[in-house]
N, C-alpha and C positions, 0 to 999 in steps of 0.2 A: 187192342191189337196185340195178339202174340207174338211180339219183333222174333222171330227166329234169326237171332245172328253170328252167321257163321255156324252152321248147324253142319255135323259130320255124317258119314255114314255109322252107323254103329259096329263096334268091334270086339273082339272077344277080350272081355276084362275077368284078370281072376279076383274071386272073392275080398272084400275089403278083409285089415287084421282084424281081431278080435279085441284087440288092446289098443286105444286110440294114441297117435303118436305127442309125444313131450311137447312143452312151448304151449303160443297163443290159443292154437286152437284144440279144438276137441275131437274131433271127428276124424275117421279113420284112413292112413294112410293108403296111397294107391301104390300098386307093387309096381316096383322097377319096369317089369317084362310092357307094360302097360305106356310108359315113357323113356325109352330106350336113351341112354345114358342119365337119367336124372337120377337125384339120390332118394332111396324110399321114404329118410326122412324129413323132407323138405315136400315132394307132394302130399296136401291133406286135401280132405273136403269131406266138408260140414255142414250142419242143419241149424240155421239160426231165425227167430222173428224178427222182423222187421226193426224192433224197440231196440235192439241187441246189434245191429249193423252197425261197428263204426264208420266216422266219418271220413276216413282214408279210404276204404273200402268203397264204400258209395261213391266217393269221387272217381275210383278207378272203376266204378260201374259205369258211371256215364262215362268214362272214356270208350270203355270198351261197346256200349252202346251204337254210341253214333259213330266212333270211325268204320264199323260193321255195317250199319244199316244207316245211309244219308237222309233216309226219310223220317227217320226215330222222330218223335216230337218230345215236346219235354209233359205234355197230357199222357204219352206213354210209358216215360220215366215214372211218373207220379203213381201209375196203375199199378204199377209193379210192388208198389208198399203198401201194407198194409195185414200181410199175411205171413205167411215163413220163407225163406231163401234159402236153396243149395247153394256153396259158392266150394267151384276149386280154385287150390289157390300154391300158387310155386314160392317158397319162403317165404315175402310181403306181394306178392305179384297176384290178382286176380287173373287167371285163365277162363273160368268157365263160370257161367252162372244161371240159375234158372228161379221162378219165381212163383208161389201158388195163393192167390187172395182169395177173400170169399165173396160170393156174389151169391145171388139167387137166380136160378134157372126156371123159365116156364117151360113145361112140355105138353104141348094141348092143352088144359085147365086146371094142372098140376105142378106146384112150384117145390123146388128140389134144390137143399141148402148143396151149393157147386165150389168147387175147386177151380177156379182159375188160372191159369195159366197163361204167366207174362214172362216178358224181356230172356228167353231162355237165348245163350248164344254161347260159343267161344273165338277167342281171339283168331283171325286168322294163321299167326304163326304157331299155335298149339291145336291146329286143326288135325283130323285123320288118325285121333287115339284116344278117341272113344268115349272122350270127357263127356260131351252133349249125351250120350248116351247113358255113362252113369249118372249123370245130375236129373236126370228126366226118371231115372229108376227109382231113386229116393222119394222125385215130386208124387209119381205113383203112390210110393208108403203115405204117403201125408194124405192125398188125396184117400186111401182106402179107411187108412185112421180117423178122417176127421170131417169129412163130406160123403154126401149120397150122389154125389154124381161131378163128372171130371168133364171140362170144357175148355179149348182154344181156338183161336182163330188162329192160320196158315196159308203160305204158300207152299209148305214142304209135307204134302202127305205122307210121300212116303217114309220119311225120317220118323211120324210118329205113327205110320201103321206098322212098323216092324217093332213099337214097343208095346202095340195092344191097343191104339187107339181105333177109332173110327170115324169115316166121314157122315155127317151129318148130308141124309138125304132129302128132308124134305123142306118147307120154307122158311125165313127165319123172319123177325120180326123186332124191334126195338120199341118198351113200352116208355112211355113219356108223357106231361101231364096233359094231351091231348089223347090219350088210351095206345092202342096197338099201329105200328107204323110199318109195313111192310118193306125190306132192305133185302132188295134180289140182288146187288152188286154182292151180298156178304156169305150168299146160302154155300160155293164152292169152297170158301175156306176156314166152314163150324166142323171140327172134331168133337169127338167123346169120349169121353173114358166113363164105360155102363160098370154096376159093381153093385152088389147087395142089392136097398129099395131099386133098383132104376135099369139091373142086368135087363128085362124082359121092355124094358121101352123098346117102341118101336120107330125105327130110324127115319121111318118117311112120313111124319107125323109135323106140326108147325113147331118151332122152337121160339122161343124171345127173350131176351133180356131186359135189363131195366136203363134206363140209358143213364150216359156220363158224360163228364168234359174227354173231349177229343173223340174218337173213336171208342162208337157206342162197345163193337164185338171185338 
């Protein structure tokens, strides 16, 4: 499951610096105009793998997790590692996070090393400037850099059709050591991100994955 929590409307961010700001992290600061009264350099947000997350961090991941979304499980916690993480972050404060593992995608009889995408959210009180938006811009990069094809499950289409996603039109399916298992409760909320091998796939085609603990998609 793609926990989308506390996802914004997207909004118009200007360009990150070119110079990553001083201190812990490395990634580059977001401009003022972007978080009206904060200091430039105290917001950052960064691209880390999973190996590299400390453990203050991930602890304020699962906070920010489940007071967002009461249904989060801790199978969906787990999903989210394994790959690279955006995190913005307010001095030691995680505001915003999003998450990209790798899985394997069927599309009709054709399996496509995929970009995943998990636990993307921000904190309620840092909602409505635009963070969900640039953290989901980065997952993009990684997705284009490092995968033939981009994948999440949602309830929030429109959040990710205004960054270039797409809904998945046609059935979906979950493979398991019994073969293909057909999952209609799931076909409304498979998106895509098409790009290089897989721009010309066609959307109303079967899709499946490979199943997991908790929620297969």
């Amino acid at each position: 499951m793609t926990a989308a929590v506390g996802i914004t409307t997207p909004a118009d961010l200007p360009a990150p610096r070119a110079d990553p700001a001083e201190g812990q992290l490395t990634g580059p600061a977001l401009a003022c105009t972007a978080l009206p009264g904060k200091d430039c350099d105290v917001i950052t947000i960064e691209r880390l793998p999973s190996t590299e997350m400390p453990p203050a961090l991930t602890e304020q991941l699962r906070t920010l997790c489940w007071s967002a979304v009461r249904s989060f499980t801790e199978h969906d916690f787990e999903h989210a590692y394994g790959g690279d993480h955006v995190v913005v972050i307010d001095g030691d404060t995680l505001l915003t996070h999003a998450a990209v593992v790798p899985r394997v995608i069927q599309v009709g009889e054709r399996e496509f090393r995929t970009g995943y995408v998990e636990a993307v959210g921000t904190l309620p009180a840092s909602q409505g400037q635009g963070l969900g938006s640039r953290a989901m811009k980065i997952i993009d990069t990684v997705i284009r850099e490092r995968y033939e094809f981009g994948a999440l499950s949602t309830a929030r289409h429109t959040f990710y059709e205004r960054l270039g996603w797409e809904r998945w039109q046609g059935p979906s399916y979950v493979i398991g050591d019994g073969g293909r298992v057909r999952t209609p409760d799931e076909d409304e909320g498979i998106m895509v991100l098409r790009h290089g091998p897989t721009v010309g796939i066609d959307l109303t085609g079967p899709i499946a994955c490979h199943d997991r603990s908790g929620d297969a998609w």
